[in-house]
C-alpha positions as CSV (number, residue, x, y, z in Angstrom):
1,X,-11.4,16.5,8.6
2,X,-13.0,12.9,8.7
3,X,-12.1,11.2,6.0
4,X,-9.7,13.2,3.9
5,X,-7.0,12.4,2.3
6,X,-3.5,14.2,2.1
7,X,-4.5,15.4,-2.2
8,X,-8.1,16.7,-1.0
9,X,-6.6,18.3,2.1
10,X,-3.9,20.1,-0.4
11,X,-6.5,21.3,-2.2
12,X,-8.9,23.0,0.2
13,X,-5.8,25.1,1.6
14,X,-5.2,26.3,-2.4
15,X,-1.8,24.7,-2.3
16,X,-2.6,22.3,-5.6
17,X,-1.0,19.0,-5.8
18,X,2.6,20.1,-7.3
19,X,4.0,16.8,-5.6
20,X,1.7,14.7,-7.5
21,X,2.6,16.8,-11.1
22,X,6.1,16.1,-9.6
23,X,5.5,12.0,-9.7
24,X,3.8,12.2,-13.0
25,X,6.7,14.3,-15.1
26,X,8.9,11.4,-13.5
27,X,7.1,8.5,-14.4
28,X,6.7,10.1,-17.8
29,X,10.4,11.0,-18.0
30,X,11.0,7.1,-16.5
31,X,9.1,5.7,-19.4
32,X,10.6,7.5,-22.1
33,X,14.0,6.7,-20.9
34,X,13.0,3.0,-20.8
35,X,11.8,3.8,-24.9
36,X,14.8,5.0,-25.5
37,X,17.1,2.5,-24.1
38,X,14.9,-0.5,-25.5
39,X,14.8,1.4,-29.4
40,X,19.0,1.5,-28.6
41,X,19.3,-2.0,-27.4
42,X,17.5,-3.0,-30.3
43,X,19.3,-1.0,-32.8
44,X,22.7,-2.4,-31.6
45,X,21.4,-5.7,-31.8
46,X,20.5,-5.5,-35.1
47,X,23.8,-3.8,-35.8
48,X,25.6,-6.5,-34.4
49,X,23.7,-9.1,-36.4
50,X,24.3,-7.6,-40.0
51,X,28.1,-7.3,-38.6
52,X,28.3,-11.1,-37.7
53,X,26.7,-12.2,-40.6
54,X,28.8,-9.7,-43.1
55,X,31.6,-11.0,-42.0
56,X,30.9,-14.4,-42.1
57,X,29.4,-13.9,-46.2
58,X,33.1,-12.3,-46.3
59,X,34.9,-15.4,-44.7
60,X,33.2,-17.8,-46.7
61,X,34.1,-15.7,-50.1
62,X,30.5,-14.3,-50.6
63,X,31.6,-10.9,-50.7
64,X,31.5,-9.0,-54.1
């Protein structure tokens, strides 16, 4: 047992790592939350923009 760790000890009993697939699916699953809010804060920024300046082309008469 001298110098094993917890993973190599997991693995000579044949129990597999399923904690460490556990941490991975959530990091992967943290990520692409963080995409996905990012990719929305962005879109909403960019709507917010071409809403400010519409209405400001419509305030000052440049509206066709």
């Amino acid at each position: 047992m001298h110098g094993l760790t917890a993973l190599e000890l997991a693995r000579r009993r044949g129990r597999g790592v399923p904690l460490m697939a556990r941490i991975l699916r959530s990091r992967l699953a943290a990520r692409l939350g963080w995409l996905l809010a990012l990719w929305l804060a962005g879109v909403a920024t960019v709507f917010a923009c071409a809403s400010l300046m519409r209405l400001a082309m419509r305030a000052a008469g440049l509206a066709s």
